[in-house]
PALUM-808932 format. One record per residue (C-alpha): residue in three letters; x, y, z. Coordinates in steps of 0.02 Angstrom, whole numbers, always signed. Layout:
REM residues N
[r "ALA"; [X; Y; Z]],
...
REM end
This chain:
REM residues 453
[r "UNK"; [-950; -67; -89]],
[r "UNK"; [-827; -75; -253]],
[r "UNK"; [-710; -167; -161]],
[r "UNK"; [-856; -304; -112]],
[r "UNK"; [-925; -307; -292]],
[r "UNK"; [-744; -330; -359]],
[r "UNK"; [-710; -462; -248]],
[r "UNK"; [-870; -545; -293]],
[r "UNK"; [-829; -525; -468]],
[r "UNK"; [-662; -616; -449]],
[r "UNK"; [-725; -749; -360]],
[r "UNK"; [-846; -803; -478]],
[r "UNK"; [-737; -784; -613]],
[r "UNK"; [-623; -887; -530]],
[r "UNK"; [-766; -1023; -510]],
[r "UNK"; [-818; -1010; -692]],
[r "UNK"; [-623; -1044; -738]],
[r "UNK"; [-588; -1186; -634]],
[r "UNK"; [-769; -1260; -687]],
[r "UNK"; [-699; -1258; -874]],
[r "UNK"; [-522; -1304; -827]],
[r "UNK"; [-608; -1481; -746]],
[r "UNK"; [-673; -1515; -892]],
[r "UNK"; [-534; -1535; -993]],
[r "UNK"; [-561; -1424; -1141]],
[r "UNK"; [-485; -1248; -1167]],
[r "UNK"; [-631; -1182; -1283]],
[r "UNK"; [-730; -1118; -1127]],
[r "UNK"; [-579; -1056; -1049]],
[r "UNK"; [-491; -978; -1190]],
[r "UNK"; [-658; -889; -1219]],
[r "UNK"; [-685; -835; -1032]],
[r "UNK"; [-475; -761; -1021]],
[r "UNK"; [-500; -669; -1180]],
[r "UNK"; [-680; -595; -1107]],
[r "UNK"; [-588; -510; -971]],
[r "UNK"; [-473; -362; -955]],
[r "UNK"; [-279; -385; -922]],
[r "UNK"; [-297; -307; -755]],
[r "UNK"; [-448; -445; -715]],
[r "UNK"; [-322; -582; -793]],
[r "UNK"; [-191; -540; -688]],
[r "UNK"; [-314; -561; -517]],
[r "UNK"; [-359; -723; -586]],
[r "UNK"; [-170; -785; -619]],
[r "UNK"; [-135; -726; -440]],
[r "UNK"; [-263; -851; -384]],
[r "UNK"; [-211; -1007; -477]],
[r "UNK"; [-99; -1132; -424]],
[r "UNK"; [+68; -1137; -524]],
[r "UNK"; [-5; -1288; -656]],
[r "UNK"; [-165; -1205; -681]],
[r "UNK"; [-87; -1018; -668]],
[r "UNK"; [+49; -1088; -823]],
[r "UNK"; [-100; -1162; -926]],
[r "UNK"; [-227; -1011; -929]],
[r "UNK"; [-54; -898; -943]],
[r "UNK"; [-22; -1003; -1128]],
[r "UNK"; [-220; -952; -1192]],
[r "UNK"; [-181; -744; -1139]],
[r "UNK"; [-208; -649; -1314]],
[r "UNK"; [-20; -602; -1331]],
[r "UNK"; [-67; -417; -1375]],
[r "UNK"; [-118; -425; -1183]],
[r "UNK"; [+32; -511; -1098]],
[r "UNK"; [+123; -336; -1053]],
[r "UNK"; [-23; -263; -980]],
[r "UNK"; [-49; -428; -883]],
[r "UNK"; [+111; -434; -830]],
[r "UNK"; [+101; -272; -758]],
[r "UNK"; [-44; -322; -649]],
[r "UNK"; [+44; -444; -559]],
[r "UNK"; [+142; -452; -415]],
[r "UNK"; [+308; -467; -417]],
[r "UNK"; [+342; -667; -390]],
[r "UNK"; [+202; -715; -518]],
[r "UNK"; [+275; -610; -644]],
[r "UNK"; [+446; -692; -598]],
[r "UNK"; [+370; -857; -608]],
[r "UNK"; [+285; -803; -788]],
[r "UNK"; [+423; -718; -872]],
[r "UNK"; [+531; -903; -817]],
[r "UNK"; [+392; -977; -959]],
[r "UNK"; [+433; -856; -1099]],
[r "UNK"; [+585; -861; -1198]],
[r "UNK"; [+667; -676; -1256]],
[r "UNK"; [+557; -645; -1398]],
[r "UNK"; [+395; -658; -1321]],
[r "UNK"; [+454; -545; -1184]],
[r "UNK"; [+500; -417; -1282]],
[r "UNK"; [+367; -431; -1407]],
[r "UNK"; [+245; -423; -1240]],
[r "UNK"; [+322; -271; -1167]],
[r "UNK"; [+384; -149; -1296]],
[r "UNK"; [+230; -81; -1323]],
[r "UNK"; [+206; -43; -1165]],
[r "UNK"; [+193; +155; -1104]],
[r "UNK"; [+345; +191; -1032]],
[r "UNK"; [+312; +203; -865]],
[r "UNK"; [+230; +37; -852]],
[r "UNK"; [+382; -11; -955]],
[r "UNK"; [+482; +73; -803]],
[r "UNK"; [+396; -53; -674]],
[r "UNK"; [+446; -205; -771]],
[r "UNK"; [+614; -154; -805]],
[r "UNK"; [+700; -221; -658]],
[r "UNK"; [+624; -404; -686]],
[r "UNK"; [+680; -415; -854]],
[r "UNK"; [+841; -502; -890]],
[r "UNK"; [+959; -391; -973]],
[r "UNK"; [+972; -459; -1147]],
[r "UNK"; [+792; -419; -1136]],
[r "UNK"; [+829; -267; -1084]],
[r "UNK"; [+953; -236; -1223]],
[r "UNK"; [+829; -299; -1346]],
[r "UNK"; [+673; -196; -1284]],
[r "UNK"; [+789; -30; -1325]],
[r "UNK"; [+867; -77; -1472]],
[r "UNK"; [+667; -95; -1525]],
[r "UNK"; [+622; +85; -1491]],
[r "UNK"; [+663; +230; -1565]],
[r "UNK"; [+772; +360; -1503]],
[r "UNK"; [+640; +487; -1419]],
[r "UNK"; [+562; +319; -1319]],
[r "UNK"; [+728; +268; -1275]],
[r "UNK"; [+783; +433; -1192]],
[r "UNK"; [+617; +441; -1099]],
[r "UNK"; [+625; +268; -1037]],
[r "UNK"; [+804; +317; -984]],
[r "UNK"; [+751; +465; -914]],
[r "UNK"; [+612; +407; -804]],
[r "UNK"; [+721; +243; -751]],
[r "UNK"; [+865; +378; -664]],
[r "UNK"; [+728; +443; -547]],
[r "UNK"; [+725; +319; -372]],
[r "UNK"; [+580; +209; -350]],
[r "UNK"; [+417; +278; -279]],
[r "UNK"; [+436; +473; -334]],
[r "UNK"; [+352; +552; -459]],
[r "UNK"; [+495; +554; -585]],
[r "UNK"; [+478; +365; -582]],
[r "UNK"; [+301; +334; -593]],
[r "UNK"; [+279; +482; -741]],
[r "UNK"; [+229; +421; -900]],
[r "UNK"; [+319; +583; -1028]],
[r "UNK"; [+199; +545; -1170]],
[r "UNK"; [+109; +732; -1157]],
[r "UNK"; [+24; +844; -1256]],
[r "UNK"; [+55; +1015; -1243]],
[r "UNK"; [+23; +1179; -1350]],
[r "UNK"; [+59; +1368; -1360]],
[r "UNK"; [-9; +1510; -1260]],
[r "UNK"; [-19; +1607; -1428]],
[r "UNK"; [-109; +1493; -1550]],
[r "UNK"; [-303; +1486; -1541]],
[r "UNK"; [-439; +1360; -1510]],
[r "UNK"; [-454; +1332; -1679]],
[r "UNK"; [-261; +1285; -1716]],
[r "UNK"; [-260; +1201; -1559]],
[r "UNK"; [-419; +1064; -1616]],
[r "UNK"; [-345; +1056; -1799]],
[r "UNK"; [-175; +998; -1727]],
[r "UNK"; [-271; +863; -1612]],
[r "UNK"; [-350; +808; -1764]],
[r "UNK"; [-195; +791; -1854]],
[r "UNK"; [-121; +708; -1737]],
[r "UNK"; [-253; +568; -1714]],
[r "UNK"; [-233; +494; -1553]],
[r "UNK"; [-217; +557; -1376]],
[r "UNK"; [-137; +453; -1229]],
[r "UNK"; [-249; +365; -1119]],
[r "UNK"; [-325; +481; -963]],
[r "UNK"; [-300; +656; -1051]],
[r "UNK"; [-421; +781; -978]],
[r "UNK"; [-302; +928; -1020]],
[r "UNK"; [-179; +1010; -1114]],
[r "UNK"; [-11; +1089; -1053]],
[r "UNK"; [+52; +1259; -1095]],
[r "UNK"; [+192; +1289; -1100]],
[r "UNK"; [+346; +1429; -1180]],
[r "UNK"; [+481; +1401; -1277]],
[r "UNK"; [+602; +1333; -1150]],
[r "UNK"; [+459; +1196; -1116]],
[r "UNK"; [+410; +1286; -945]],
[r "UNK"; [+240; +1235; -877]],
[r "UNK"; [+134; +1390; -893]],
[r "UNK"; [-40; +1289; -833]],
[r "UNK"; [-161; +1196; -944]],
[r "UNK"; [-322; +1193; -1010]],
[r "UNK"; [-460; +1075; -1000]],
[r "UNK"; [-516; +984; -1161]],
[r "UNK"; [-686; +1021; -1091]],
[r "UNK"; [-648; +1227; -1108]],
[r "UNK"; [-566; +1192; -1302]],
[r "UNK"; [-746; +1109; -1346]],
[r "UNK"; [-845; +1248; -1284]],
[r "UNK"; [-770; +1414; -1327]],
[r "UNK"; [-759; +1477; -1501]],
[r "UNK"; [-628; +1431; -1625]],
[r "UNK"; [-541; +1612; -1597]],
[r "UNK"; [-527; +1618; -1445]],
[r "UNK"; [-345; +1644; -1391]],
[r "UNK"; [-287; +1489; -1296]],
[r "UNK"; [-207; +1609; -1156]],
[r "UNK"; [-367; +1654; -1097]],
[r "UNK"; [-406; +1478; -1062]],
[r "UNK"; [-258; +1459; -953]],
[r "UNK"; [-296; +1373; -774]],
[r "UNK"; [-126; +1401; -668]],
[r "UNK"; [-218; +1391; -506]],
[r "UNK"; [-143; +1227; -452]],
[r "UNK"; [+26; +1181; -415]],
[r "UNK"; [+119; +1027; -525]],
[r "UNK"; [+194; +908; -461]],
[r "UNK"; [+383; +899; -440]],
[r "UNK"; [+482; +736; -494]],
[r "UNK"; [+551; +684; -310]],
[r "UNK"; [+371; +724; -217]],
[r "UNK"; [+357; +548; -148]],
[r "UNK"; [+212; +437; -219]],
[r "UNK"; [+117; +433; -53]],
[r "UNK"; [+112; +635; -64]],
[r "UNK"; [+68; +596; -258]],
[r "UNK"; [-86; +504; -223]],
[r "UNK"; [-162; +624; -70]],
[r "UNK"; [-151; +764; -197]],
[r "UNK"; [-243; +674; -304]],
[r "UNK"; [-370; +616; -174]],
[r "UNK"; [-384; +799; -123]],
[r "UNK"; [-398; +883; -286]],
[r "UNK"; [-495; +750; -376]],
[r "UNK"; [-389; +744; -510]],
[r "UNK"; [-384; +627; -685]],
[r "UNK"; [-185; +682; -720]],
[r "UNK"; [-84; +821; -676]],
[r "UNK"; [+88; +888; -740]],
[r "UNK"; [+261; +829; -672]],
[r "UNK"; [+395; +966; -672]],
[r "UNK"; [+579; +970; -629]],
[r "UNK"; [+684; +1117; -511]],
[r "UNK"; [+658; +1224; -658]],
[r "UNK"; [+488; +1222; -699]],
[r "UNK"; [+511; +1113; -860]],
[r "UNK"; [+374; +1000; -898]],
[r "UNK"; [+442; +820; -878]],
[r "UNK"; [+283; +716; -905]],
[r "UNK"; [+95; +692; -803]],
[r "UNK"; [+40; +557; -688]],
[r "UNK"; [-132; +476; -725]],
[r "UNK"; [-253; +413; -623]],
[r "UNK"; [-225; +239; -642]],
[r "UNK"; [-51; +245; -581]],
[r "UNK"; [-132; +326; -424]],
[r "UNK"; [-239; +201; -383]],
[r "UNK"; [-109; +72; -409]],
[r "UNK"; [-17; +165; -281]],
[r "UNK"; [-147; +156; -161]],
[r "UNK"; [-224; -30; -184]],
[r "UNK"; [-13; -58; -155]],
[r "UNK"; [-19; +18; +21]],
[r "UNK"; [-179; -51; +79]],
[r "UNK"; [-103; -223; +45]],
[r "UNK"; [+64; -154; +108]],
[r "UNK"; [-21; -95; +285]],
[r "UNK"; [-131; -264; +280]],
[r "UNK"; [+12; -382; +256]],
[r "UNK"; [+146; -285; +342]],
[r "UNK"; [+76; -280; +495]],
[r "UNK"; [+98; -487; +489]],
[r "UNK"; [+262; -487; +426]],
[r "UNK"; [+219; -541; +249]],
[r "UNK"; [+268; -454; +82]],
[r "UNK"; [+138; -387; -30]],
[r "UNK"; [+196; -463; -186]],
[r "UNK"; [+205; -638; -125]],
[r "UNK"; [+128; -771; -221]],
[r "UNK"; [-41; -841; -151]],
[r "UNK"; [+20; -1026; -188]],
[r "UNK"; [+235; -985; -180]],
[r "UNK"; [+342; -1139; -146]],
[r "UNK"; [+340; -1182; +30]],
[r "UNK"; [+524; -1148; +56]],
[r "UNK"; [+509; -964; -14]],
[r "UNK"; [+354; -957; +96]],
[r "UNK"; [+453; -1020; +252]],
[r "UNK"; [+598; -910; +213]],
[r "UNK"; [+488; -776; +204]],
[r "UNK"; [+417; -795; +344]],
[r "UNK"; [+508; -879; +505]],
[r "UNK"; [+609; -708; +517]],
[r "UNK"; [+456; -615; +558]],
[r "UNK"; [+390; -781; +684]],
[r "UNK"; [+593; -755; +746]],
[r "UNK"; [+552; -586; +811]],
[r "UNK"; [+379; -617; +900]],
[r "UNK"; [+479; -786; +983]],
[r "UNK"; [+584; -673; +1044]],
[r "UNK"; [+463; -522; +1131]],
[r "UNK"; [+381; -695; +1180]],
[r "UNK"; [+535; -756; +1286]],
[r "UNK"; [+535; -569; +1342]],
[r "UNK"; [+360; -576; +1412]],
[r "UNK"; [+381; -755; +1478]],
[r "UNK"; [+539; -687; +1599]],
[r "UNK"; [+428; -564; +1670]],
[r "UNK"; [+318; -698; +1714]],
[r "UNK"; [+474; -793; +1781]],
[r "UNK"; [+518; -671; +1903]],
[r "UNK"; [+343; -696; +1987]],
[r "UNK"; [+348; -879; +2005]],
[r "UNK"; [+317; -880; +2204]],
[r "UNK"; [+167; -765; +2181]],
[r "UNK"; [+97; -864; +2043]],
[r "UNK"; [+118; -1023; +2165]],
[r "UNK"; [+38; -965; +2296]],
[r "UNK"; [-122; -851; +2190]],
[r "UNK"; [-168; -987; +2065]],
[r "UNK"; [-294; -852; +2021]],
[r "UNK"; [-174; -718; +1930]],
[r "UNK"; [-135; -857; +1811]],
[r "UNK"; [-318; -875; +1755]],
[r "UNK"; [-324; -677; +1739]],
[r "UNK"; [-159; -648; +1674]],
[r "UNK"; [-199; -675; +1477]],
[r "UNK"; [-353; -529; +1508]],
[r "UNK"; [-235; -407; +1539]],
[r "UNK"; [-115; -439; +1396]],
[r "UNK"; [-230; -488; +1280]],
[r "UNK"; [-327; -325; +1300]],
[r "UNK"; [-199; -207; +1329]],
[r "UNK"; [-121; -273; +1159]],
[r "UNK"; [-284; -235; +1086]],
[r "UNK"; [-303; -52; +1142]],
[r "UNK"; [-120; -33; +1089]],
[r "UNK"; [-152; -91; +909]],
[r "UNK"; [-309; +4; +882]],
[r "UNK"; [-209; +180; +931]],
[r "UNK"; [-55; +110; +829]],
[r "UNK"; [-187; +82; +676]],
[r "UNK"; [-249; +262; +693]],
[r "UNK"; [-56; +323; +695]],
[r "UNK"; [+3; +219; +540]],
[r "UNK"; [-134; +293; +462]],
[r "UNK"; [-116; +487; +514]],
[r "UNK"; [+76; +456; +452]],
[r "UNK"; [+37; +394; +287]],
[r "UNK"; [-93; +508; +254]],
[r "UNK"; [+13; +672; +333]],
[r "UNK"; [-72; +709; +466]],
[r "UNK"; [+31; +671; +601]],
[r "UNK"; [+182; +753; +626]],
[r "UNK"; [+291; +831; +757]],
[r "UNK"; [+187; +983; +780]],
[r "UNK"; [+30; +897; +834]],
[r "UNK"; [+102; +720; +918]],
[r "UNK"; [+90; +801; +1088]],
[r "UNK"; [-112; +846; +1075]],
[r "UNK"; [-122; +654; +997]],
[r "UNK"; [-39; +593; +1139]],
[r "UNK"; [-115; +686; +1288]],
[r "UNK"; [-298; +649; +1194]],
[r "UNK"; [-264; +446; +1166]],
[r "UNK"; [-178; +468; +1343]],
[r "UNK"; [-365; +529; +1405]],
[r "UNK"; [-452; +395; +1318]],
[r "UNK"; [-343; +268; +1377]],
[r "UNK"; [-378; +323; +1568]],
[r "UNK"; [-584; +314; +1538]],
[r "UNK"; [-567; +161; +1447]],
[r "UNK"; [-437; +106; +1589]],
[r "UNK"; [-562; +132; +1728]],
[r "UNK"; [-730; +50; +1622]],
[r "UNK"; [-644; -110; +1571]],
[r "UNK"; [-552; -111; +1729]],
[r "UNK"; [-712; -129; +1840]],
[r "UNK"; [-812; -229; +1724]],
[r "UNK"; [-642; -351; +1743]],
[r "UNK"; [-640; -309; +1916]],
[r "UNK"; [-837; -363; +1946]],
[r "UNK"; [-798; -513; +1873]],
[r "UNK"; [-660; -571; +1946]],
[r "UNK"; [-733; -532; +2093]],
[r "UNK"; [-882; -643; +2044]],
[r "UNK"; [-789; -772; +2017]],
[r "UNK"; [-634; -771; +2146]],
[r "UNK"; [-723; -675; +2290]],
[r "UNK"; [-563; -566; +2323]],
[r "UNK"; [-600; -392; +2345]],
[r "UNK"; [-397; -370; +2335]],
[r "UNK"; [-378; -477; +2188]],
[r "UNK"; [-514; -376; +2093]],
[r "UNK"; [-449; -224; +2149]],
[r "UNK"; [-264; -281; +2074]],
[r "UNK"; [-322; -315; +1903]],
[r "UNK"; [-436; -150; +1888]],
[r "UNK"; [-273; -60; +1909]],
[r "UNK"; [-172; -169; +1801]],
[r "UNK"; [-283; -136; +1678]],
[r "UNK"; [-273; +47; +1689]],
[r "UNK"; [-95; +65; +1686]],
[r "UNK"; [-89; -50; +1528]],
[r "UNK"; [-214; +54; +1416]],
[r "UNK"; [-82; +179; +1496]],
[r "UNK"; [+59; +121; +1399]],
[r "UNK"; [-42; +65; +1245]],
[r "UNK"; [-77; +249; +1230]],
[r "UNK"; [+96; +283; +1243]],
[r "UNK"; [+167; +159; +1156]],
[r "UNK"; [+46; +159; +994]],
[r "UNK"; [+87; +352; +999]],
[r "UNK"; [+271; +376; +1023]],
[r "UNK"; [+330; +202; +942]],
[r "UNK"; [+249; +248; +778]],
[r "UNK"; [+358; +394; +775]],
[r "UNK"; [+517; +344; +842]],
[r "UNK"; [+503; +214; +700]],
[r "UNK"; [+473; +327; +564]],
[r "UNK"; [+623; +445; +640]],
[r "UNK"; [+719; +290; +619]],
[r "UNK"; [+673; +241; +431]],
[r "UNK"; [+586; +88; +484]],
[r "UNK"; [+428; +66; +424]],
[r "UNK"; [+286; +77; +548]],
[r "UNK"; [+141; -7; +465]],
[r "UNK"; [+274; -182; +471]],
[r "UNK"; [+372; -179; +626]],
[r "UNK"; [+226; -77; +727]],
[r "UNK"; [+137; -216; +795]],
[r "UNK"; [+242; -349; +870]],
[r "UNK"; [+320; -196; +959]],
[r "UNK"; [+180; -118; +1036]],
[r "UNK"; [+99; -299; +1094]],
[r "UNK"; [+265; -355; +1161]],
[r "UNK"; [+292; -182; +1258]],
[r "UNK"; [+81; -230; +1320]],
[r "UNK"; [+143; -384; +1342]],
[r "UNK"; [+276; -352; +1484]],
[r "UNK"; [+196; -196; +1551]],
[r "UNK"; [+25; -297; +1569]],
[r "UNK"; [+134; -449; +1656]],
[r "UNK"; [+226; -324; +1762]],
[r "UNK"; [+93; -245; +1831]],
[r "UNK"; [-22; -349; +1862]],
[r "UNK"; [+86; -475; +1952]],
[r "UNK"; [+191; -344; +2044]],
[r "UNK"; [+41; -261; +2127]],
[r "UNK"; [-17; -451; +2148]],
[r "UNK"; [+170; -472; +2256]],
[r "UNK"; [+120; -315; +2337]],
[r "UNK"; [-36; -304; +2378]],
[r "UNK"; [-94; -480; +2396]],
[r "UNK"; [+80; -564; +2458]],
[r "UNK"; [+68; -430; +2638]],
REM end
């Protein structure tokens, strides 16, 4: 339902923009980009074309131009950042916290670069520096080190008198962290329990070290599930030795996850996730004929099963007329177990120690499925060829097809994972092409067999 009401939203912001762009004057549409919120700009940018995209990107209230550029993907920040000469970057970006600072980092040319550190002071600079030397997509890397933490032997009252001095808190701060001397995480305590206890009370007894931090290499897909499953608004980041590093806040989660929703929705098509909506058609081919490359190829595969039937298929006009129901469905049933698997692997719940209940279950469901489409195929084709044989061939084929979707949607999944290849993007054309030929195979075979006596 957010999703809907968010897409809703964009669209008829979208309308309202192009409406004032027609008619010539910026007024309306200066007025309209400045209503909205950086991440709301950014969706909007993403779905202009490049002239339109440049002009609304010239009326963006530069205060907001980091946070925009954050919210984009990467080729329409490339394509922004081309419009901006050096000072405007690093005016836009070096207030920026530092790990959104961290995500831009790699885009920015390095005089930029050079520039946006020379800007900040020393403590910023080593925190950038420290959060840049962790690898992409672990918690080290999307940590923001901006925390506030206090003493297990000061009181409520010194704790709320040292907030006050201090003014400010960072964005998403729910609690405190505690920790000793050495800057060990001893737990935290909820802003909630400082606001509701009395100004004595000794901040120790308002420890909670039930939950576990986080450690700087957890990968960000474990990141977000522990957020999902603990409902949390920021937790602590610590390194081998228990020293508080930083905390991760909600909004980098569900940045994370709107990133692999797109990732599994576009992957499984061969496209990238951060390519621009309206990107110049060579990029776009470029990006893209590799991916059609591989499916020509499982195509040629399929097509020299079919090749080695050519007598049968001469003689049974029929099995051509049937042959696409086979494939077709078998390719279905394979992607709708591979779906399932992608998402048990992303979400850790598939693994070695449970694959072989997966399998002999989607094995089970394949063989009842196998049998019902099978003889609802095999009524029809009997309806329509009058061959008790011929509609006895294809209820089989059938059968052993959802066979080897089971198998393959099961095992491929996690033969590709084994192999560092990403499942959600190569998944597909792999288990359709191994439908493909199994579906071919069978079908004609026991077609040469059966109906060829």
């Amino acid at each position: 339902m957010a999703e809907a009401v968010r897409h809703d939203n964009t669209a008829r912001q979208l309308r309202l923009l192009s409406d004032a762009l027609d008619s010539g004057r910026l007024g309306p549409v200066r007025r309209l980009v400045h209503s909205l919120a950086p991440a709301e700009i950014g969706n909007l940018l993403e779905s202009l074309p490049p002239d339109r995209r440049m002009v609304v990107w010239g009326l963006v209230d530069p205060d907001d131009d980091g946070e925009v550029l954050v919210h984009v993907g990467d080729e329409v920040r490339e394509s922004l950042l081309a419009d901006m000469d050096n000072d405007e970057i690093v005016a836009a970006v070096e207030d920026l916290d530092i790990d959104d600072l961290a995500d831009l980092v790699d885009d920015l040319p390095d005089t930029v670069i050079d520039e946006v550190l020379k800007s900040m002071d020393r403590e910023n600079r080593e925190r950038l520096e420290q959060v840049l030397s962790y690898p992409e997509d672990t918690a080290g890397r999307l940590m923001n080190p901006d925390v506030v933490t206090v003493r297990a032997d000061t009181t409520v009252d010194v704790v709320l008198r040292y907030l006050r001095l201090r003014g400010e808190l960072p964005d998403h701060t729910d609690h405190l962290y505690v920790v000793n001397r050495r800057h060990q995480l001893m737990g935290w305590v909820a802003l909630q329990a400082l606001v509701t206890n009395e100004p004595g009370t000794p901040i120790n007894r308002l420890i909670d070290d039930e939950l576990t931090a986080i450690h700087v290499d957890d990968q960000a897909d474990d990141v977000a599930r522990r957020f999902s499953d603990h409902d949390w608004v920021s937790a602590p980041v610590v390194d081998n030795g228990n020293v508080l590093m930083g905390r991760i806040t909600i909004d980098d989660v569900v940045d994370i996850i709107r990133g692999q929703a797109e990732h599994q929705a576009l992957g499984a098509a061969g496209l990238d996730e951060d390519e621009d909506l309206f990107s110049p058609i060579r990029r776009a081919v470029r990006g893209r004929v590799v991916w059609l490359g591989v499916n020509l190829l499982t195509a040629f595969m399929a097509a020299s099963v079919i090749g080695q039937f050519e007598v049968t298929l001469e003689r049974i006009v029929a099995l051509a007329v049937l042959m696409p129901i086979v494939a077709g469905i078998g390719g279905n049933a394979a992607v709708q177990v591979l779906t399932l698997m992608v998402r048990g692997i992303a979400l850790g719940q598939v693994g070695p120690s449970n694959a072989s209940i997966l399998l002999w279950k989607e094995l089970r469901v394949a063989a009842i499925n196998g049998v019902l489409i099978g003889s609802v195929v095999g009524l029809v084709a009997l309806a329509w060829f009058r061959d008790w044989m011929l509609s006895l061939v294809i209820a089989s084929a059938l059968l052993i097809n959802f066979s080897a979707a089971a198998l393959a949607g099961v095992l491929l999944p996690l033969l590709l994972k084994r192999m560092r290849v990403d499942p959600a993007v190569a998944g597909t054309v792999v288990v359709t092409a191994v439908t493909d030929i199994i579906g071919f195979f069978s079908f004609l075979g026991l077609a040469t067999l059966i109906l060829l006596r």
